[in-house]
C-alpha positions as CSV (number, residue, x, y, z in Angstrom):
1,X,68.0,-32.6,-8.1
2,X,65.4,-34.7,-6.7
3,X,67.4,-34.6,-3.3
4,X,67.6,-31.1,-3.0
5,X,63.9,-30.9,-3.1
6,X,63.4,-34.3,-0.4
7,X,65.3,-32.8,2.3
8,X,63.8,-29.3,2.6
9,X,60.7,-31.5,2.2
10,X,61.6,-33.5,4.9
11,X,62.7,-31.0,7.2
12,X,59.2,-28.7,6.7
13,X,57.1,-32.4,7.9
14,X,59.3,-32.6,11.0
15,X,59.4,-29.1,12.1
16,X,55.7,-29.2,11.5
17,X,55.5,-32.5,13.7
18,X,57.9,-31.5,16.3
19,X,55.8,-27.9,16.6
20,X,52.5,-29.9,17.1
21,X,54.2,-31.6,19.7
22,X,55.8,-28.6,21.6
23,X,52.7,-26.8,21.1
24,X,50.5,-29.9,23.0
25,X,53.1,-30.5,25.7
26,X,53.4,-26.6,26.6
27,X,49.5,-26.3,26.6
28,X,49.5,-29.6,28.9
29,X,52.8,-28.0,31.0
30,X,51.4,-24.4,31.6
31,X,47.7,-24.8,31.6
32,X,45.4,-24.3,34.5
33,X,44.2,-27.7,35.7
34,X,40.3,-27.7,36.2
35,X,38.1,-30.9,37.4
36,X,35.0,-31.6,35.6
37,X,31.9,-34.1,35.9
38,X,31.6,-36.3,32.9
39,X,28.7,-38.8,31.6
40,X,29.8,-41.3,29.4
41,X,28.4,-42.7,25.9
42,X,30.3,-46.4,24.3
43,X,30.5,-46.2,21.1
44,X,33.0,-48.7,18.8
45,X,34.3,-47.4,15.6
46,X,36.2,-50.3,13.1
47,X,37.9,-47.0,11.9
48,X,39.4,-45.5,14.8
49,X,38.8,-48.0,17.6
50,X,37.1,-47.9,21.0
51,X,36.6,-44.4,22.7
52,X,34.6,-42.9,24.8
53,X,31.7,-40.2,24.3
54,X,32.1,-37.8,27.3
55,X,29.5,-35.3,27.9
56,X,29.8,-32.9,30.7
57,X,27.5,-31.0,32.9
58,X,29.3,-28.0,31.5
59,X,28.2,-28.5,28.2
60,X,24.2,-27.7,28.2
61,X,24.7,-23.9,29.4
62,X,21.2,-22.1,30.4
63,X,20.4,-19.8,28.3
64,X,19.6,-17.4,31.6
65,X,23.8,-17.7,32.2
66,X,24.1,-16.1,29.2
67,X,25.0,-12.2,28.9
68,X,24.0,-10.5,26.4
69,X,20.5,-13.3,26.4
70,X,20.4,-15.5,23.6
71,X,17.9,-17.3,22.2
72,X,17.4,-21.0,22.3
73,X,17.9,-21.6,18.5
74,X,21.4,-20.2,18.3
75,X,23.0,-21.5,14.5
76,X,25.0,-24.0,15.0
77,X,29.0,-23.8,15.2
78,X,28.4,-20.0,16.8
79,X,31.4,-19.8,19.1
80,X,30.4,-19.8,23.0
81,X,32.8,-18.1,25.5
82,X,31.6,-19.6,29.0
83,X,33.1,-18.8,32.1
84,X,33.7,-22.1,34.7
85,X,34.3,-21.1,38.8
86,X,34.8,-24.0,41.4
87,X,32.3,-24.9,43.3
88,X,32.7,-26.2,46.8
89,X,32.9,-30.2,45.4
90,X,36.0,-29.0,43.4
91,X,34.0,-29.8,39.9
92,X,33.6,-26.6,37.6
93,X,30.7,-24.7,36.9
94,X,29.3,-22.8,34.3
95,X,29.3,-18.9,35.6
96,X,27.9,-17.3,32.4
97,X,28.3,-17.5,28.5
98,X,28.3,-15.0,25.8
99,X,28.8,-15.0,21.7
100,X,30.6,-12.3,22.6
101,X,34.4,-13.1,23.9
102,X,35.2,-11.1,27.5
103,X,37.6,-11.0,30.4
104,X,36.9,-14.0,33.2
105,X,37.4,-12.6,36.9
106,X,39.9,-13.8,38.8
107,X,38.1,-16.8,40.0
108,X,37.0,-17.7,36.5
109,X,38.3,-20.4,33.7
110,X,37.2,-19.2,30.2
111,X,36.6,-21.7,28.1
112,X,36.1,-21.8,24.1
113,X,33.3,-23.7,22.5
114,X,30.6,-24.0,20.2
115,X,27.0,-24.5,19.7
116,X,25.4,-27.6,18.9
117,X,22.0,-28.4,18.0
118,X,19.2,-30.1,19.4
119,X,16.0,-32.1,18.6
120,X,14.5,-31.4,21.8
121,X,13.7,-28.0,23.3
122,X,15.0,-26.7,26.5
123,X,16.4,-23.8,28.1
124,X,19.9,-24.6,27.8
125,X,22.3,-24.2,24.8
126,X,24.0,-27.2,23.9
127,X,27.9,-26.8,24.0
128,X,31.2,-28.4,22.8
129,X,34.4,-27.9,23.9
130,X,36.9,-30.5,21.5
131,X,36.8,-32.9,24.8
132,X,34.6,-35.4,24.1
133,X,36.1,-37.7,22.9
134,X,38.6,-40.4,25.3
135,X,40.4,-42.8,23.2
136,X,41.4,-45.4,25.3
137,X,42.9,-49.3,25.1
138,X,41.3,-51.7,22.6
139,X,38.9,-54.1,24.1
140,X,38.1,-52.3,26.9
141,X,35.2,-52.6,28.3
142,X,32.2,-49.8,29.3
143,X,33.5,-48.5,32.4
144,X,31.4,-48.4,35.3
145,X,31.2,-46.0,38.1
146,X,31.1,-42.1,38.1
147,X,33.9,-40.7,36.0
148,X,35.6,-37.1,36.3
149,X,37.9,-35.9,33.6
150,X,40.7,-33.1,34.6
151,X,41.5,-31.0,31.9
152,X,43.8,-28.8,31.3
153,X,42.8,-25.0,30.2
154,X,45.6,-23.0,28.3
155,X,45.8,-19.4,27.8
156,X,43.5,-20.2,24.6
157,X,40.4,-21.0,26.1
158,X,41.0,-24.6,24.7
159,X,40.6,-27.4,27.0
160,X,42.5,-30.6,26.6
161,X,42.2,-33.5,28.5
162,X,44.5,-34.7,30.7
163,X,43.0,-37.8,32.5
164,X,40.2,-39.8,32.9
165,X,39.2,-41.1,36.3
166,X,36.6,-43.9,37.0
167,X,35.8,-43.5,41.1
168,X,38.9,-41.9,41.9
169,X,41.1,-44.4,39.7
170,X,42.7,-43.4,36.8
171,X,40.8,-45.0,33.9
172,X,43.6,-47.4,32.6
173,X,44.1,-49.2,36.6
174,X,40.4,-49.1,37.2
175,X,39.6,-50.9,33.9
176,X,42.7,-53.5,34.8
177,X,40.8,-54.6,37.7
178,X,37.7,-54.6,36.0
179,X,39.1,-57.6,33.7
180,X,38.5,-60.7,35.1
């Protein structure tokens, strides 16, 4: 009796494992590839190991991008829609924003996000986008250099990154000839 109930069991955690998996790759696969400037933070966690902070120039969007305006104490976790273009150094920029989803123009990445809040005022809204985060090999040391992340957009709206780049290197070679 016990059996009969393991293998459907069994079979539900796989499928569910295998469709995470599909789901990732095909996002990866099919996405539209963007380049975006990145600003790195160290931290080291016992828990899950080293990583890096990334925070983009994309992610503090003025509030003077944003249509309809917003104000600059937006509640925290309200969902952002911001529209990215290329500019002419091939990085992304932010276009405009809204609370509101809408249609990018043809030229346009739409990107999903949410607010965040801030101690200090400006005019910008704080975003995130589920990207800041890099996990990368343990012991590695702070990287140093100007890094660019290209991520990969999927019909979603929900970017995923795809590789880290430390002057032009990918982060894993540029960090081996870092080591002495």
């Amino acid at each position: 009796m016990k059996l009969k109930l393991l293998i459907p069991v069994l079979a539900l955690q796989t499928a569910w494992l295998l469709g995470t998996v599909i789901a990732q790759e095909y996002a990866l696969a099919h996405g539209k590839i963007i380049l975006l400037e990145a600003r790195r933070v160290d931290p080291r966690d016992v828990l899950r190991g080293d990583y890096l902070i990334l925070n983009y120039t994309i992610s503090d969007v003025p509030t003077n991008r944003f249509s309809p305006p917003v104000a600059k104490d937006l509640p925290y976790g309200t969902k952002i829609f911001v529209a990215l273009t290329a500019e002419t150094n091939r990085f992304y920029e932010v276009a405009r924003a809204s609370t509101n989803e809408f249609t990018p123009s043809v030229n346009e990445i739409l990107l999903c996000g949410r607010s965040e809040e801030r101690w200090w005022s400006t005019n910008s809204i704080h975003v995130t986008y589920g990207i800041e985060n890099y996990y990368v090999a343990e012991d590695t040391d702070n990287p140093i250099g100007k890094l660019t992340v290209q991520a990969v957009v999927p019909a979603s709206g929900h970017p995923k990154i795809k590789e880290v780049f430390v002057d032009g290197k990918p982060y894993a070679e540029a960090m081996k000839n870092e080591t002495p």
